[in-house]
Backbone as numpy.savetxt, mean C-alpha at the origin, in Angstrom:
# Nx Ny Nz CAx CAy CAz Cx Cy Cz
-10.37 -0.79 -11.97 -9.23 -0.74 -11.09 -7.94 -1.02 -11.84
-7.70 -0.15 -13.09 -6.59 -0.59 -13.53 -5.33 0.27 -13.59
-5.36 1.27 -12.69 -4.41 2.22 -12.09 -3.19 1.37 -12.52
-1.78 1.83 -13.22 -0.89 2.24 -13.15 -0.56 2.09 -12.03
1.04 1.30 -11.76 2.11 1.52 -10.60 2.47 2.95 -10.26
2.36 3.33 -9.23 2.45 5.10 -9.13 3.53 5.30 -7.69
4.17 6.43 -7.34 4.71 6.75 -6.13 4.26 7.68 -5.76
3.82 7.92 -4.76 3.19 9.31 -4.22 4.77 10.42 -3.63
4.51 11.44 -3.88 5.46 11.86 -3.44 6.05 11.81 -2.26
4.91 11.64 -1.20 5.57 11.49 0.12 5.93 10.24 0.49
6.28 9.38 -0.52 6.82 7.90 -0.42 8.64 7.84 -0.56
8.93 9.67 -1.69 10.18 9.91 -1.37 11.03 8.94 -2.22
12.49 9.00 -2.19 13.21 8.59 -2.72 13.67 6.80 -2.66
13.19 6.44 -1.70 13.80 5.30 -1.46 12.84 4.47 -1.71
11.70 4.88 -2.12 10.68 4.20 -3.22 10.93 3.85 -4.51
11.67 4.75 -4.69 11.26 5.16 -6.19 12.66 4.75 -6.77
13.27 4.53 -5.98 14.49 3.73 -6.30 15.08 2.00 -5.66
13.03 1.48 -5.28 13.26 0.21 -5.01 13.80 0.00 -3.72
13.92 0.87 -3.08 14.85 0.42 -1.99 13.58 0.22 -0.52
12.80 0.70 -0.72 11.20 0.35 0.09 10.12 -0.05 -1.04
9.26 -0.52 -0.20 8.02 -1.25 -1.09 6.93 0.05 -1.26
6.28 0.45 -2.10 5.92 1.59 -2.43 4.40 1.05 -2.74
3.54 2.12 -1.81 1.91 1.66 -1.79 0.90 1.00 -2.68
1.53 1.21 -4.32 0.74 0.54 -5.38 1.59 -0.82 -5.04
2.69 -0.74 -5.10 2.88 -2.35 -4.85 2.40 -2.87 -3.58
2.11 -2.55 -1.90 1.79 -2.87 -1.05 0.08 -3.56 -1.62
-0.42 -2.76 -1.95 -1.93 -2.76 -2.39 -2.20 -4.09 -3.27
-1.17 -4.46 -4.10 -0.94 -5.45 -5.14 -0.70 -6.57 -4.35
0.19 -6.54 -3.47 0.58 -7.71 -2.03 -1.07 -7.84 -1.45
-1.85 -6.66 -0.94 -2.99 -6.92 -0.48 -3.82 -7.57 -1.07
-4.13 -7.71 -2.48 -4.90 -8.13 -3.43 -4.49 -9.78 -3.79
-3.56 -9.64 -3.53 -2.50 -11.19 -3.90 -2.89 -12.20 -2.56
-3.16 -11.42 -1.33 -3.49 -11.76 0.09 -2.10 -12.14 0.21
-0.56 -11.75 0.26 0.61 -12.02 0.55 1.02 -11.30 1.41
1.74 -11.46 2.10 2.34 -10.23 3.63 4.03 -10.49 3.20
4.62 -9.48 2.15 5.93 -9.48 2.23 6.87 -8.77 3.34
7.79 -9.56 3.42 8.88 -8.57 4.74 9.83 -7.37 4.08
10.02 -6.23 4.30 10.93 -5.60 3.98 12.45 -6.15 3.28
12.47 -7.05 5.17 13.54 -7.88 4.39 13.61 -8.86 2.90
12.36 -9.45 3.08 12.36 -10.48 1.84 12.61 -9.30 0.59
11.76 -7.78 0.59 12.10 -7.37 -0.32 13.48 -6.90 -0.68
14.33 -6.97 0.18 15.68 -6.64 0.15 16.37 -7.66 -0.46
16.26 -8.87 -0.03 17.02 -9.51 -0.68 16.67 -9.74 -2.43
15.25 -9.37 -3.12 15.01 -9.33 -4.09 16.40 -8.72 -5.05
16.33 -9.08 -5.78 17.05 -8.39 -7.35 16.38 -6.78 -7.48
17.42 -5.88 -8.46 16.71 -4.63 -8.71 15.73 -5.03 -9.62
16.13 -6.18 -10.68 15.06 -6.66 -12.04 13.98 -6.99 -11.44
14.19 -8.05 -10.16 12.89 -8.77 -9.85 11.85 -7.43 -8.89
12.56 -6.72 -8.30 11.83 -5.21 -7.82 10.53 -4.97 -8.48
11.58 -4.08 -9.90 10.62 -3.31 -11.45 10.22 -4.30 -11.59
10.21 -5.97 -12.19 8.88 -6.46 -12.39 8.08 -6.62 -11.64
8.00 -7.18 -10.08 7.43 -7.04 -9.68 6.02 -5.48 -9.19
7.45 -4.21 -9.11 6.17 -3.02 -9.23 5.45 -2.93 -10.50
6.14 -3.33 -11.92 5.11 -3.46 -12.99 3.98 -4.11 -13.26
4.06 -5.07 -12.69 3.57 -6.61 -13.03 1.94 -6.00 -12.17
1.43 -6.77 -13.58 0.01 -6.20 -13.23 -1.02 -6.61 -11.90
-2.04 -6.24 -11.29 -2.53 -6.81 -9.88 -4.04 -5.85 -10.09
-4.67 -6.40 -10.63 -6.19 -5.54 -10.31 -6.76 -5.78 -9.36
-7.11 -6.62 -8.75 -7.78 -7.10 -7.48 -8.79 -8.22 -8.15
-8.87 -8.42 -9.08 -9.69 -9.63 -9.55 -8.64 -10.93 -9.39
-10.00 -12.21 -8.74 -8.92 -13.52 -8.81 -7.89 -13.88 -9.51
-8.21 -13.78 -10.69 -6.99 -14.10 -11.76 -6.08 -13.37 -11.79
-5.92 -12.15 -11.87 -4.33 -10.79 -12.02 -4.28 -11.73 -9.96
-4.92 -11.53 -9.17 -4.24 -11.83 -7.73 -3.75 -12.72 -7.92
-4.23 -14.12 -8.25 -3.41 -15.08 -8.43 -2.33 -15.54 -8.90
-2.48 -14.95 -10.13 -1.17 -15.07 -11.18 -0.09 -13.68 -9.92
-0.25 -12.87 -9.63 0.98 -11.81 -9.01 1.27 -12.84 -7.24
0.48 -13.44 -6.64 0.92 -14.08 -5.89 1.81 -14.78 -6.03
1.28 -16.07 -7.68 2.52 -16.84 -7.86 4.03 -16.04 -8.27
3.73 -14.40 -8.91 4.88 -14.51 -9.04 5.77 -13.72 -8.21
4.96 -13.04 -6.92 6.12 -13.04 -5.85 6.56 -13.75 -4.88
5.62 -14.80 -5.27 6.04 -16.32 -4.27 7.64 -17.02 -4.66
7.44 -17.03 -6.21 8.28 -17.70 -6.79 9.58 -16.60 -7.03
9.33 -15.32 -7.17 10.32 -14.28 -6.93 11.08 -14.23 -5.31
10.55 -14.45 -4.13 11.13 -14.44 -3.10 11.76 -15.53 -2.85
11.03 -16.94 -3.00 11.63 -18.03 -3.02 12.79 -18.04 -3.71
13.14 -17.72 -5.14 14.41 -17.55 -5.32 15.30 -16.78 -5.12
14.68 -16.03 -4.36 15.81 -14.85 -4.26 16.36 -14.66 -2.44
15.17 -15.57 -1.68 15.52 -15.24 -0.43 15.63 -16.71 0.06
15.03 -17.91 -0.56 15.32 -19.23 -0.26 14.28 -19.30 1.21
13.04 -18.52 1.38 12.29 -18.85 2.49 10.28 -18.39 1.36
9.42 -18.78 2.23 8.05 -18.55 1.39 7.74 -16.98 2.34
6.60 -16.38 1.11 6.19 -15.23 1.83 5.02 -16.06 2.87
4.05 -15.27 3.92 3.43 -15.41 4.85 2.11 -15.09 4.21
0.92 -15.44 4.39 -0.29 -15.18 3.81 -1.23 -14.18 4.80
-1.75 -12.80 3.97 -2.12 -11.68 4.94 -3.82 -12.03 5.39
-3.50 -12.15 6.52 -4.66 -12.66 7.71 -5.55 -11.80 7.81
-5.34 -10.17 7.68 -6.08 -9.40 8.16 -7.77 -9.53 7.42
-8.49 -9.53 8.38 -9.74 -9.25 7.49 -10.07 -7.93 7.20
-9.78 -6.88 7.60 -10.18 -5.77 7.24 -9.58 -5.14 6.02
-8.90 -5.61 5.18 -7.71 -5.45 3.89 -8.05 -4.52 3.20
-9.94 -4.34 3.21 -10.31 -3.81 1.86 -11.13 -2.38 2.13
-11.21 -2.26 3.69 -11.88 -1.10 4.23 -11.74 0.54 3.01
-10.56 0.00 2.64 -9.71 1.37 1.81 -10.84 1.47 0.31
-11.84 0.09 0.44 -12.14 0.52 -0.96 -13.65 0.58 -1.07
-14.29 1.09 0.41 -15.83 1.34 0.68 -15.41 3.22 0.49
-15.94 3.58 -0.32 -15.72 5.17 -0.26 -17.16 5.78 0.61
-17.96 4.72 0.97 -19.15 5.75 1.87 -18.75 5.79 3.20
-17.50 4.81 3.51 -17.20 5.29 4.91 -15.99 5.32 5.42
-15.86 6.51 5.82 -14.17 6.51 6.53 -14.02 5.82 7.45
-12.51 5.08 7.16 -12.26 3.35 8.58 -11.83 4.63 9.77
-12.25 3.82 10.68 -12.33 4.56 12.30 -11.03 4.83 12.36
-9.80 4.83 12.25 -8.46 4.66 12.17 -7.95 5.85 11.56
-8.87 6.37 10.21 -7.63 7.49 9.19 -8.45 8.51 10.23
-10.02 8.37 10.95 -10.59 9.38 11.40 -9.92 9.94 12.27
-9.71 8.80 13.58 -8.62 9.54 14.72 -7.51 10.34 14.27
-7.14 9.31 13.02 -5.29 10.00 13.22 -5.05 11.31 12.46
-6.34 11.66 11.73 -6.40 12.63 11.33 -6.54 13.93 12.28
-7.34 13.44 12.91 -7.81 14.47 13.99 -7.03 14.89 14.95
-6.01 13.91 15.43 -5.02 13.85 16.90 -3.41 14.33 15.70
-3.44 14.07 14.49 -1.66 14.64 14.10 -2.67 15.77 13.54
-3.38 16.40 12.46 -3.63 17.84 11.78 -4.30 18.37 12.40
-5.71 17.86 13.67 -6.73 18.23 14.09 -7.50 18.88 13.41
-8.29 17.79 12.20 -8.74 17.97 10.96 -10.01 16.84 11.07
-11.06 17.05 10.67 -11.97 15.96 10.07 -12.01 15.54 8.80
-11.86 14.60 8.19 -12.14 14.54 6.93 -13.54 13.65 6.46
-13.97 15.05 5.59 -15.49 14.35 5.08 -15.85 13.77 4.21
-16.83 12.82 4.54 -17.39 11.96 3.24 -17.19 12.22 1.79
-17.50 13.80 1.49 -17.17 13.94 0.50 -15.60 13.92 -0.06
-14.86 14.08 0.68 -13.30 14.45 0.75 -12.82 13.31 0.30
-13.38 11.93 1.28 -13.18 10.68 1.10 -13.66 9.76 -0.31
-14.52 10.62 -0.80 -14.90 10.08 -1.49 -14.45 10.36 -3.19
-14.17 11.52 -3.36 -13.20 12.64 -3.85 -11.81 11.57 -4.20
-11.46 11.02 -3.41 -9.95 10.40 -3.29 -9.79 9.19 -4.78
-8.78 8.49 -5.01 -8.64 7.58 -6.05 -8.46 6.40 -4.82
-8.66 5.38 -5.43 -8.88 4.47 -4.31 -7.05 3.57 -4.17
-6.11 4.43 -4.74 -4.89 4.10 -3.95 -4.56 4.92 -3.47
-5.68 6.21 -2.83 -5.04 6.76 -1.86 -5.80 6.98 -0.73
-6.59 5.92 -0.69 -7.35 5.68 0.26 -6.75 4.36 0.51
-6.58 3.51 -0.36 -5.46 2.97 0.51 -4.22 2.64 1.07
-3.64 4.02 0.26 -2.51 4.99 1.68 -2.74 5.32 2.82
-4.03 5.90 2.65 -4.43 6.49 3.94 -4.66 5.43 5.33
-4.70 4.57 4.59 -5.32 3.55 5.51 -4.18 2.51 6.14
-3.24 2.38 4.99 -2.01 1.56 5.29 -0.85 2.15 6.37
-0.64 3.52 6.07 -0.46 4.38 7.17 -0.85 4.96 8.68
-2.10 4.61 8.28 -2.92 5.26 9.38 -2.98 3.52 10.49
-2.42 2.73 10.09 -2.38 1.29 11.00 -0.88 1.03 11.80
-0.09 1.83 11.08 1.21 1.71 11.56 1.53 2.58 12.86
2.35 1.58 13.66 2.79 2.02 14.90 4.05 2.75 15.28
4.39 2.80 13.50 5.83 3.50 13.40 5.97 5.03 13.15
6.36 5.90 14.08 6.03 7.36 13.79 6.69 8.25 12.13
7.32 6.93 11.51 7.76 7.85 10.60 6.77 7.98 9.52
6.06 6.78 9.97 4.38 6.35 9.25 3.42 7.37 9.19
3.59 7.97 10.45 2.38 8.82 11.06 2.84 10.50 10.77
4.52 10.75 10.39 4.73 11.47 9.56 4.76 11.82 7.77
4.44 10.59 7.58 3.82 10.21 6.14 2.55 10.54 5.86
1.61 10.01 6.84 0.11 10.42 6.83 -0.16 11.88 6.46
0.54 12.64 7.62 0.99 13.86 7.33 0.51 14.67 5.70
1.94 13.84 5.65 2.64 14.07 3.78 1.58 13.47 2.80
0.86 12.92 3.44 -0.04 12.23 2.44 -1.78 12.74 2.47
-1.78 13.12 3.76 -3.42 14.03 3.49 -2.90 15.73 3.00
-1.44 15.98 2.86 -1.41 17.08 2.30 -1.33 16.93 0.79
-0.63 16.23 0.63 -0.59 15.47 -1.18 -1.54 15.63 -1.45
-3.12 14.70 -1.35 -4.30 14.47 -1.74 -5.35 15.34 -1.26
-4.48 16.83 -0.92 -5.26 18.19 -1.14 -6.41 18.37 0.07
-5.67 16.98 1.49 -7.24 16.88 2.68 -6.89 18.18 3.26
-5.32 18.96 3.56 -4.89 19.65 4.42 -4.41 20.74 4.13
């Protein structure tokens, strides 16, 4: 799991210029078990941004730990409040490739009216399965126009 910080294209410009949190870094927050706010990332520095999207996060204890402390200690100075610790238990659904989470199934089906199959799913790199998945939870339609942009990216549509 040692993927490179990446932007998918349908993450668009305001990724890629720091100005939103961009899915390899979301994934890195997931692994860290941290729940950053948009806002907290706003008030970040552009420096503390790029290190932070550089800054390594495999999902093993040690890279999580060490990237927790350092967007703990990156927000704390930069926003003067702590990040929130991510509760969800389902975090990691994105990284069973024998089964699609009940969630990318619907929303696939109800926005492209598409199934996507095991093999398809399985086919995928596992940060874009957990795009698919980080998207496919959001209640925000510009989210669900991303999904979109994002099972066409990864060649589902």
């Amino acid at each position: 799991m040692t993927e490179s910080p990446k932007v998918f294209d349908f993450e668009g410009n305001s990724v890629r210029s720091f100005h939103r949190i961009s899915m390899s870094m979301r994934r890195k927050l997931d692994f860290a078990r941290i729940k950053m706010s948009l806002e907290q990332w706003g008030k970040l520095s552009q420096e503390q941004r790029k290190m932070l999207f550089n800054a390594p996060c495999t999902g093993d204890a040690e890279s999580s730990q060490h990237y927790a402390k350092l967007v703990r200690e990156a927000v704390k100075q930069a926003a003067g409040e702590e990040v929130k610790a991510l509760t969800d238990p389902r975090f990691d659904l994105w990284q069973k490739a024998d089964a699609i989470p009940e969630k990318i199934e619907k929303l696939a089906k109800k926005m492209v009216n598409k199934e996507i199959t095991l093999p398809q799913w399985k086919g995928l790199e596992s940060l874009q399965r957990f795009a698919l998945l980080k998207l496919s939870q959001s209640h925000r339609e510009s989210e669900h126009v991303n999904f979109r942009l994002a099972l066409k990216e990864f060649g589902l549509i």
